[in-house]
N, C-alpha and C positions, 0 to 999 in steps of 0.2 A: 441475553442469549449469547452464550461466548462457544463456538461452534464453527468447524468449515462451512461455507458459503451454502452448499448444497444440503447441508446436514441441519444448517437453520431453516431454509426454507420449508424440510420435511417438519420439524420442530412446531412451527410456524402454521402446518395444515394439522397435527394434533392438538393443538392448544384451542382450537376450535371447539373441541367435545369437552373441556373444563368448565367449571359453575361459571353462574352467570354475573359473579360480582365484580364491579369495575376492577381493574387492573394495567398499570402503566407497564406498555412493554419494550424494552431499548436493545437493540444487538449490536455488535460489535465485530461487527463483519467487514472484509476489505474491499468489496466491492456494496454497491448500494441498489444500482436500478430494479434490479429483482428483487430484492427483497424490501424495498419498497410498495413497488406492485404487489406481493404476498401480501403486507401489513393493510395493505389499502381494502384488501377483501374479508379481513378480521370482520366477524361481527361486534356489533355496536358498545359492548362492554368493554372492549380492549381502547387502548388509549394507546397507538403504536407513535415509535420514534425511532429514526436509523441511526448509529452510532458511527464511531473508528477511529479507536485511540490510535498514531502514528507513533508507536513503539514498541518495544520488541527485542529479539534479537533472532537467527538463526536456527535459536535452543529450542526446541517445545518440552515441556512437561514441568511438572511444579516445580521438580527441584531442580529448576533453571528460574524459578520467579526469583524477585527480588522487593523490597518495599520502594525500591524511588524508581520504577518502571515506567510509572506515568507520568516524573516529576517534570515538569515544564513541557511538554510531549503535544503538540498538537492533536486536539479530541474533537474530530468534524462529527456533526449534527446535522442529521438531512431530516427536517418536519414534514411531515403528508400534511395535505389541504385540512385533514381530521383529526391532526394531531393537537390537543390544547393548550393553553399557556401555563396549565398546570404541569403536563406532562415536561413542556419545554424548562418552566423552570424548576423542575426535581432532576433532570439531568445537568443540567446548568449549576444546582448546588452538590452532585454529585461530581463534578467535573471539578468545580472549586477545592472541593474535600481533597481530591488525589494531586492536587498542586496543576493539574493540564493547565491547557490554554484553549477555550473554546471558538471553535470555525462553524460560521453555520452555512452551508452551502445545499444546494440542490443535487439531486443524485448522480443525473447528468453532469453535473460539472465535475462534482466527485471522483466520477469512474474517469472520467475524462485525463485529469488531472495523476491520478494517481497512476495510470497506464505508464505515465512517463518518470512517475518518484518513485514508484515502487515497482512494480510489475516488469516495467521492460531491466531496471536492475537484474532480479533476479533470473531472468532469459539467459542477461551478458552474464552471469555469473554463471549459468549453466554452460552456457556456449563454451565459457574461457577454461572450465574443469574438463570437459568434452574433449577439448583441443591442446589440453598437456598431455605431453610425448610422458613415457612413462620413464624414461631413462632421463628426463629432467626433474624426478622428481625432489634427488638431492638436495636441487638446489633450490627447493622452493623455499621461500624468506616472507617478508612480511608484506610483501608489493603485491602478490598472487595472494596468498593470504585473505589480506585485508578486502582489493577486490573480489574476489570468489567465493567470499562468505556464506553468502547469501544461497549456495548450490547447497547449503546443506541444510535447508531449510525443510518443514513435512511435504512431502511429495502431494500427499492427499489436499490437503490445506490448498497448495500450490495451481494444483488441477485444479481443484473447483475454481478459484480466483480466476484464471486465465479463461477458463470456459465461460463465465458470468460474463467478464469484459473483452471478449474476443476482438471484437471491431476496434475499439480505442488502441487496445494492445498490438494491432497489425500495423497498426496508422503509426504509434510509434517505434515499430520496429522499420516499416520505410523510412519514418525519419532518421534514425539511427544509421540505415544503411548509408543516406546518403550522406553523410557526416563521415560514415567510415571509407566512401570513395573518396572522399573530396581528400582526404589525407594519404590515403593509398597514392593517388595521384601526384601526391604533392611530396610523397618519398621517392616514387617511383624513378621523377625525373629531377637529376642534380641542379638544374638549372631552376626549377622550383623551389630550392632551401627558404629563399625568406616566403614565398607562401607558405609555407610547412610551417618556420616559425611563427607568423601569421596567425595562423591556427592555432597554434599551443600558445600562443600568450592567449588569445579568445579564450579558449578552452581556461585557463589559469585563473582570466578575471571574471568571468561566469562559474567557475568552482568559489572564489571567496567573494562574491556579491552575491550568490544564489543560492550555495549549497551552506558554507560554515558560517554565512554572517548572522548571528545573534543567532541561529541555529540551537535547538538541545541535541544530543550526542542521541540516535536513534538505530 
């Protein structure tokens, strides 16, 4: 089921009324805890399994696909208590096929996790399109660009995502905030500079320890 968040879950309550012959089911949705709980209420012929390949880009529609999309791309896996070994390992050989990398995590941790790699991104990306003056637009270059990517992403898609993981996503935009005071502050007043630098070296070695090391291009 490859589908916005909301539009699986509806998906999710028709498949219900299909025969009654076993059938392994895997979505591929960017949030998990709901549709987890959906798959868990499948009747007993279905063999449900949560997916989330971590790749992509900004583009939606086919003729923005490309064949190395999933190549080295982390592919999380959330199992329900009902989910089989069989299930687990035909996504596991399907994960193999597309060259991913498989994550197997619980839902919980999933949304959790993602609120802060993906989700609160695309906010800051909203936010920083929201806040260019229009008579800066000239000069926009590949700095604003490359950040702000992400604002141009489907609106729909977008919505359900944030709506599904509301609470993770708030939790990381406090964090955020408080990140964005602590450097506010630390511009603010001259006598702060090596705080300030402080911060951007941190900022520096948590970008190539955590964001590009051994990293695929996502």
């Amino acid at each position: 089921l490859a589908a916005p968040v909301r539009a699986t879950l509806e998906t999710l309550t028709r498949l219900q009324a299909q025969p009654n012959s076993p059938v392994v089911v895997l979505d591929l949705c960017s949030t998990k805890t709901q549709i987890v709980a959906a798959m868990q209420d499948q009747p007993p012929n279905f063999d449900p399994i949560g997916g989330h390949p971590m790749c992509g880009s900004e583009l939606s529609g086919f003729e923005h696909a490309h064949p190395f999309m999933f190549d080295n791309a982390p592919f999380v896996l959330t199992p329900l208590p009902r989910t089989s070994p069989q299930a687990v390992e035909l996504a596991l050989e399907l994960i193999n096929v597309i060259n991913a990398q498989p994550i197997l995590l619980d839902a919980e941790t999933h949304d959790r996790w993602t609120a802060n790699t993906s989700h609160l991104p695309y906010l800051l990306a909203a936010a920083l399109s929201l806040h260019l003056p229009a008579e800066s637009a000239p000069l926009v270059g590949t700095g604003i660009g490359s950040t702000a990517r992400l604002a141009g992403s489907s609106v729909t898609m977008m919505a359900d995502i944030l709506a599904t993981n509301r609470e993770n996503v708030l939790q990381a935009l406090r964090g955020l905030r408080f990140q964005l005071d602590g450097l506010e502050h630390a511009l603010r007043e001259p006598a702060a500079e090596p705080e300030l630098i402080a911060l951007l070296e941190k900022a520096r070695q948590q970008y190539q320890s955590h964001i590009i090391k051994d990293k695929p291009n996502q």
